[in-house]
ZAMARGU-4260 file (C-alpha; in steps of 0.2 Angstrom, whole numbers, plus 5000, padded with zeros to 4 digits):
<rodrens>
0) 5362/5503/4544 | 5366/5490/4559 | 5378/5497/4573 | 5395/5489/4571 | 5395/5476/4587
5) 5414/5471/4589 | 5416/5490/4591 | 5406/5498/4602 | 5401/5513/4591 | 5387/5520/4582
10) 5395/5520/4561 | 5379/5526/4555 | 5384/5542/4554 | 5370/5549/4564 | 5368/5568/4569
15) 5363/5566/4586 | 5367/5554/4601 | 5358/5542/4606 | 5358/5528/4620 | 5358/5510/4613
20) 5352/5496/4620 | 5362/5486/4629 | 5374/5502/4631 | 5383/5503/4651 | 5397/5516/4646
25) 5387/5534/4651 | 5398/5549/4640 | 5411/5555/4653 | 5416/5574/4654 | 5433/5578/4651
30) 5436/5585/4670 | 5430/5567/4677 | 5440/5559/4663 | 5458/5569/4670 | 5452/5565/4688
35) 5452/5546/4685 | 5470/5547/4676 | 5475/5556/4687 | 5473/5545/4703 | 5477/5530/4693
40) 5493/5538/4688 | 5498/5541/4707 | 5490/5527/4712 | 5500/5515/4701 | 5517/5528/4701
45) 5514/5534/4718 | 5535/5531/4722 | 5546/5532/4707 | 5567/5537/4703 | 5571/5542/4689
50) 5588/5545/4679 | 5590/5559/4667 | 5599/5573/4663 | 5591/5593/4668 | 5585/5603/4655
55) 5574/5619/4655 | 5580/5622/4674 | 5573/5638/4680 | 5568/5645/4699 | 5552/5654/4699
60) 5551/5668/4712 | 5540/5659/4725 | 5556/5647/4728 | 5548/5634/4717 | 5561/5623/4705
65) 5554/5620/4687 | 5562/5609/4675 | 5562/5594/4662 | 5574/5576/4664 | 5576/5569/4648
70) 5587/5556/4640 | 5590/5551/4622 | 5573/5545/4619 | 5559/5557/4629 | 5557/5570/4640
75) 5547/5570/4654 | 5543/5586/4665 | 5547/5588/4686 | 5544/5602/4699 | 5552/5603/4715
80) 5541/5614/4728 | 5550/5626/4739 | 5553/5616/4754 | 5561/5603/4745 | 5572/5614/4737
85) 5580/5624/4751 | 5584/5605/4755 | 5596/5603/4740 | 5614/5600/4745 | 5618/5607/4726
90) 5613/5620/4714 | 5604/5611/4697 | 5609/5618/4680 | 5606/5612/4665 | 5614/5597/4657
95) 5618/5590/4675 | 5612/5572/4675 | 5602/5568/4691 | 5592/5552/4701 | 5576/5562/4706
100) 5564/5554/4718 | 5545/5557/4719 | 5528/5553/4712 | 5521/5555/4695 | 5505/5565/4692
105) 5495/5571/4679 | 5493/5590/4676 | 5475/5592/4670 | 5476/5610/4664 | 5489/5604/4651
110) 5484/5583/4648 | 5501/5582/4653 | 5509/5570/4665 | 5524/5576/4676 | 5536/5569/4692
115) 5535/5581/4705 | 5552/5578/4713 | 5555/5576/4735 | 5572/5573/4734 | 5586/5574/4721
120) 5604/5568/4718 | 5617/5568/4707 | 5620/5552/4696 | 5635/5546/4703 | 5652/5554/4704
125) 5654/5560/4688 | 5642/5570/4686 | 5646/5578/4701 | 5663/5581/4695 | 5655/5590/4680
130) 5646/5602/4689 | 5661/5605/4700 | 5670/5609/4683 | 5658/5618/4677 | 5656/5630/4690
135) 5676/5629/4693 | 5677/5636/4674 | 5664/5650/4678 | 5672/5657/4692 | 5689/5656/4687
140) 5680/5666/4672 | 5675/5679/4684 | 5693/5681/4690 | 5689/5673/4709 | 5707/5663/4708
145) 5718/5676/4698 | 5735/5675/4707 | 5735/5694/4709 | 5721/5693/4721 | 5730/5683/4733
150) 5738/5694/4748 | 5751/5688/4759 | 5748/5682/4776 | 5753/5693/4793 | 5765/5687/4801
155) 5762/5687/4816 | 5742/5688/4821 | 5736/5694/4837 | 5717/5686/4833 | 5713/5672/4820
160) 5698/5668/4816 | 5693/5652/4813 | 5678/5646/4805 | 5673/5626/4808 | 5663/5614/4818
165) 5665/5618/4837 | 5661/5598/4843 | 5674/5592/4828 | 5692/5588/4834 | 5698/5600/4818
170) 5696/5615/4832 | 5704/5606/4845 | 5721/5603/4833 | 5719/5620/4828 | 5719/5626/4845
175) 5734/5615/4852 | 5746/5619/4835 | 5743/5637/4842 | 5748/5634/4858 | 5762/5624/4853
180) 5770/5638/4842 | 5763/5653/4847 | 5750/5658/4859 | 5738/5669/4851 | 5719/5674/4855
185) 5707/5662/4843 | 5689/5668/4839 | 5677/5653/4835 | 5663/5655/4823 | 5653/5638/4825
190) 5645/5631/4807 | 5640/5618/4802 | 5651/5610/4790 | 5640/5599/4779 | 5622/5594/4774
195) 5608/5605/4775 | 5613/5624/4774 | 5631/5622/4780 | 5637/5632/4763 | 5623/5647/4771
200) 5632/5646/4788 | 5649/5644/4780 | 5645/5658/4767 | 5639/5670/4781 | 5653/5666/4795
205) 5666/5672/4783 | 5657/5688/4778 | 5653/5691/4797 | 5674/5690/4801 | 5675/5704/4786
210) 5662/5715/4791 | 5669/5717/4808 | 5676/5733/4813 | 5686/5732/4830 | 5677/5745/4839
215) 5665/5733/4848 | 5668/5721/4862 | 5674/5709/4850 | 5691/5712/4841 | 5693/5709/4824
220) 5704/5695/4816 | 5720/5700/4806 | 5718/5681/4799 | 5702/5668/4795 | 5705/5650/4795
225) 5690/5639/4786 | 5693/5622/4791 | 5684/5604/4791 | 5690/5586/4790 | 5692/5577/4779
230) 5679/5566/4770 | 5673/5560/4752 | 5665/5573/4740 | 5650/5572/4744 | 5655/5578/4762
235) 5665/5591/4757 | 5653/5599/4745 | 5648/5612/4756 | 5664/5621/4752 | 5662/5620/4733
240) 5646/5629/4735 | 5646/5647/4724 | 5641/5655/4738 | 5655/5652/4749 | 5667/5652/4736
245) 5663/5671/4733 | 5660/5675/4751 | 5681/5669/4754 | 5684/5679/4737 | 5676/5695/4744
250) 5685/5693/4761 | 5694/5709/4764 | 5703/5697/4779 | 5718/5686/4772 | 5711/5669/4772
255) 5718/5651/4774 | 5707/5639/4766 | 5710/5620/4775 | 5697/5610/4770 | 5699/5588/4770
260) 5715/5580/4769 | 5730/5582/4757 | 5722/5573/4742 | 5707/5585/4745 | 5704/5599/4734
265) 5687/5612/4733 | 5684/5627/4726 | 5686/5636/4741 | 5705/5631/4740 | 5704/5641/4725
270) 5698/5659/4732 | 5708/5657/4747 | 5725/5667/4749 | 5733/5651/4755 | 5727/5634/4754
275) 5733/5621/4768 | 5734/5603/4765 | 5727/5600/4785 | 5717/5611/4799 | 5734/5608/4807
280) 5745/5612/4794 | 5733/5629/4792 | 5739/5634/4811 | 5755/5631/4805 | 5755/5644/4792
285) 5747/5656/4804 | 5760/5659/4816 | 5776/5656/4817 | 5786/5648/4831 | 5788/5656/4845
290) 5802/5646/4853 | 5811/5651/4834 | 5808/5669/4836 | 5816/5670/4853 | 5829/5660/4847
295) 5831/5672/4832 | 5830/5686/4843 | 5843/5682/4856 | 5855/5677/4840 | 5853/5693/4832
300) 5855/5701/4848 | 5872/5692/4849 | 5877/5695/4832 | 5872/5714/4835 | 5884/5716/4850
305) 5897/5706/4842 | 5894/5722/4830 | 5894/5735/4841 | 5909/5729/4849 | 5920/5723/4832
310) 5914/5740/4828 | 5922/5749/4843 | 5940/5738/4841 | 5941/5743/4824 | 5941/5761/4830
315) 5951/5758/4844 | 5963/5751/4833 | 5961/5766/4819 | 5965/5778/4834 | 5980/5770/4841
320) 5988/5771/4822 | 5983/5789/4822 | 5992/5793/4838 | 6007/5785/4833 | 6007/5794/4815
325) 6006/5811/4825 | 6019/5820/4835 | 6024/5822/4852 | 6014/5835/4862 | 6032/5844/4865
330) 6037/5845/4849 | 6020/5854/4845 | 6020/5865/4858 | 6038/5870/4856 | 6038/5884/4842
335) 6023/5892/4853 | 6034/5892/4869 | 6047/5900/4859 | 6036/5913/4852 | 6030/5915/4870
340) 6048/5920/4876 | 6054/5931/4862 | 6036/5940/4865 | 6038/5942/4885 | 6057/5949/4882
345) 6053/5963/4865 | 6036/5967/4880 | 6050/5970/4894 | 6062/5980/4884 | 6046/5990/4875
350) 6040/5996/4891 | 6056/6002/4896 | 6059/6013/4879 | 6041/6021/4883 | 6045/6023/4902
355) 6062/6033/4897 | 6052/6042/4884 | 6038/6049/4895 | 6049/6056/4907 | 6059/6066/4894
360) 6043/6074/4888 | 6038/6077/4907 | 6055/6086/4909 | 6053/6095/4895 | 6035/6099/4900
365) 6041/6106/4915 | 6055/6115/4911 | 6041/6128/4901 | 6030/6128/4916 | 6039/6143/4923
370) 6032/6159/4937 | 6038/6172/4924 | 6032/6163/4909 | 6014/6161/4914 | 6014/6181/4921
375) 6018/6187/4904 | 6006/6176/4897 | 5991/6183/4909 | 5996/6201/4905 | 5997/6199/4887
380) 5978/6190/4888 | 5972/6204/4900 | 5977/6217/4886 | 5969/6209/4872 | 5953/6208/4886
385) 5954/6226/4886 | 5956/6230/4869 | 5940/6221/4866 | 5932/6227/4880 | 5912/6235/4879
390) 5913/6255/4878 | 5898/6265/4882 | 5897/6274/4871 | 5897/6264/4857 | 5882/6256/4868
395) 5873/6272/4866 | 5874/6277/4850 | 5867/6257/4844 | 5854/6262/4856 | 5848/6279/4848
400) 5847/6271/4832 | 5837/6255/4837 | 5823/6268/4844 | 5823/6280/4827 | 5819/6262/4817
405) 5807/6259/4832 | 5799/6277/4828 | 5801/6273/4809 | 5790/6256/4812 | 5777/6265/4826
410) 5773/6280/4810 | 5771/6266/4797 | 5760/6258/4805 | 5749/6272/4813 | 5747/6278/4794
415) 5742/6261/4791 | 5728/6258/4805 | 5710/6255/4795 | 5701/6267/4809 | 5710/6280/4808
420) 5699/6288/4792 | 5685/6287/4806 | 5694/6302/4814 | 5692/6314/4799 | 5673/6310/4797
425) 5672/6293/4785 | 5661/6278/4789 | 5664/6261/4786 | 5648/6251/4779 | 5646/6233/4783
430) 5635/6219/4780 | 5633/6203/4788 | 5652/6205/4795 | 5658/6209/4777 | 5663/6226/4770
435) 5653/6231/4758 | 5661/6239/4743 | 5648/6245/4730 | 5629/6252/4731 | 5625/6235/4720
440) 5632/6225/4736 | 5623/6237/4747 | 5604/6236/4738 | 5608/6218/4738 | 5610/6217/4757
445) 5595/6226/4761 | 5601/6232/4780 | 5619/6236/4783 | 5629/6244/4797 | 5639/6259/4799
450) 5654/6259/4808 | 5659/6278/4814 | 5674/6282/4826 | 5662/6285/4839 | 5653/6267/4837
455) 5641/6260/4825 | 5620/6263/4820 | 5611/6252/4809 | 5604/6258/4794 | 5591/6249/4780
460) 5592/6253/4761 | 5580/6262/4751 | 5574/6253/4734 | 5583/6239/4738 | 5586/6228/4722
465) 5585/6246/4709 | 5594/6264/4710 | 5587/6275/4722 | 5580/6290/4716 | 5575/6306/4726
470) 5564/6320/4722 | 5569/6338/4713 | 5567/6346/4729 | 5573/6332/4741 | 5585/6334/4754
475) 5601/6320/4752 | 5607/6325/4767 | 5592/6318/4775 | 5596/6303/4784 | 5587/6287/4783
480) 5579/6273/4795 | 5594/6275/4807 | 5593/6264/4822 | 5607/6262/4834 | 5613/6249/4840
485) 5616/6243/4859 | 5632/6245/4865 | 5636/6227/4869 | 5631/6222/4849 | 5643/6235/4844
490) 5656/6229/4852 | 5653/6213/4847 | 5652/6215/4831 | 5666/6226/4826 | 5678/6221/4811
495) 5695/6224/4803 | 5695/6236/4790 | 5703/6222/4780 | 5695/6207/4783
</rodrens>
């Protein structure tokens, strides 16, 4: 069969390849074939923007931005690298429609074409709206704008802290309001207040105000301002960001959010305890006037010592129609002085009666007291003296029988001494300093003493422990191991008969 000329190809059907004649298109391998299409691709759509809506989104962990822009009819995939993306001025979600500039290229491990994206936007001001509303909706979800977490503002701050642009001229109204009304220290945390990372500075300004504690050289606010101009949307989208939005929620400082002008409305109005229309309405709310607190002062002041002194009329006046309601001193004195006077003439006339009558009883007294009287008294005392007077011979015969009792007494006990036996020939035995009462107690003891009249000896027992048995023939009379004692041991050791 003839090779088929309009086409190019072999239709013979043949097994194995082969070079024609004529042939000037060598076989290419697929590599090669990807690196031509893909220089051509970047070559011909080196610069391209493109309008579509984000789908797929997602943030890998090396900080690099996946995602696919579609519209109705196709899809095409986009990356964003790192650096590009710390460059966004918003966050991306899905179903966000976006002008994304870059350059198309092809993705060989995949046959797959894809934008990879330098800069992206949002697609006009509606879109942006959306994703304002759409994270407005999430937040408020979270409870960031409930009423109840709004506190009220102190009323009158030693420090505020104010977090803004330190070249703009929103400072410099902030600072003259303040001076107007009320002096009061201002510490400035400089941020930028849009582009590139002013929601980061922004976000981290507030939380630096809150994490502050006093102790250090720098005091801590008792109110945050967050203030910028105003400007369009785009400008102000620095304060719509979720990240300051939660760093003004999470504030444990009140806050005053004044950000743009009165038709100017962000998120972080929202999250704020108070939201001012202007920077200078903002200082406004801060303080109050000082020239109207002295004014207060001095009227209440006034109105305090009209008080005081309405106060002490009324009671003068209360007074004065007491004392007239009450009686003259006289008249309450009177009764008393009359009481006085009956008491000082009945005192007089009493001491008299008691005079008279202490004088008849020392007359009468007297009159008793009489020579004769008093010598019959001493003679009838001196006769009962001598009727009851001490006769010796009573004296004697009390004696005599004190000494027979005395005698009685000195027998009793004479009959009763435990060493008299010793006289007629008895011995007293003794062991260890007891009396020993039976031969049992004696063979126990082994060695006792005995105690004559004359002093004592020592003697041991036979068959100590059994009966002692003596010979037909023995004599009993027969002492046995006597040993006396020294004199100084017997007098040591001599006991009562009874103890």
């Amino acid at each position: 069969m003839s090779p088929d000329l309009d086409t190019g190809f072999d239709v013979s059907g043949r097994l194995l390849a082969e070079e024609r004649a004529g042939d000037n298109a060598p076989p290419l391998s697929v590599s090669e074939l990807s690196g031509m299409l893909k220089r051509t691709v970047e070559d011909r759509f080196g610069h391209v923007r493109l309008r579509g809506e984000i789908s797929g989104f997602k943030r890998a962990a090396s900080g690099h931005l996946y995602l696919a822009l579609k519209d109705d009819n196709a899809v095409i995939d986009g990356v964003m690298w790192k650096g590009g993306a710390q460059r966004l001025a918003f966050a991306p979600q899905d179903g966000v429609e976006v002008i994304a500039t870059g350059k198309l290229t092809t993705y060989p491990g995949r046959s797959k074409y894809q934008i990879v994206i330098d800069r992206m936007e949002l697609a006009g001001e509606g879109a942006l709206m959306a994703l304002l509303e759409k994270l407005k909706q999430q937040l408020a979800a979270e409870g960031l704008f409930a009423p109840e977490r709004k506190r009220p503002l102190p009323f009158l701050p030693r420090v505020i802290g104010v977090v803004t642009s330190p070249t703009g001229a929103v400072i410099r109204d902030i600072l003259h309001r303040l001076a107007d009304r009320c002096p009061t220290q201002v510490l400035l945390w400089p941020v930028l207040v849009q582009g590139e990372g002013a929601a980061q500075q922004v976000a981290r300004a507030v939380r630096g105000f809150s994490a502050m504690d006093g102790g250090g050289p720098m005091p801590r606010p008792d109110l945050v301002i967050v203030a910028r101009g105003g400007g369009s949307i785009e400008d102000l989208w620095a304060f719509n960001e979720e990240a300051v939005v939660r760093a003004v929620a999470d504030c444990s400082i009140p806050i005053i959010s004044a950000v743009g002008h009165e038709t100017d409305t962000t998120l972080c109005d929202f999250a704020a305890d108070r939201r001012a229309p202007t920077p200078t309405a903002a200082a406004e709310m801060a303080v109050p006037v000082r020239a109207d607190l002295l004014a207060m002062l001095a009227e209440q002041g006034l109105r305090m010592s009209r008080s005081v002194r309405r106060g002490i009329a009324q009671a003068r006046e209360r007074l004065d129609m007491q004392a007239r309601l009450m009686p003259a001193p006289d008249m309450l004195l009177a009764p008393q002085r009359q009481r006085l006077d009956d008491a000082g003439a009945r005192l007089d006339h009493g001491l008299r009666h008691r005079l008279a009558a202490a004088r008849a009883a020392l007359a009468d007294s007297s009159g008793a007291l009489r020579p004769a009287l008093l010598k019959a008294q001493a003679a009838r005392a001196a006769e009962r003296l001598e009727r009851i007077g001490l006769r010796p011979e009573l004296l004697t015969r009390r004696l005599g029988e004190s000494q027979v009792a005395l005698d009685r007494m000195a027998r009793l006990f004479a009959s009763n001494d435990p060493d008299r036996p010793l006289q007629r020939g008895f011995a007293r035995v003794m062991a260890g300093g007891q009396l020993v009462r039976t031969t049992d107690a004696a063979r126990a003891a082994g060695r006792v003493e005995l105690r004559f009249a004359d002093g004592e000896v020592a003697a041991d027992v036979d068959g100590a422990g059994a009966p002692l048995e003596r010979g037909a023939g023995e004599d009993i009379s027969r002492p046995t191991k006597i040993a006396r004692k020294p004199r100084a041991e017997k007098e040591g050791r001599q006991q009562d008969l009874f103890s």
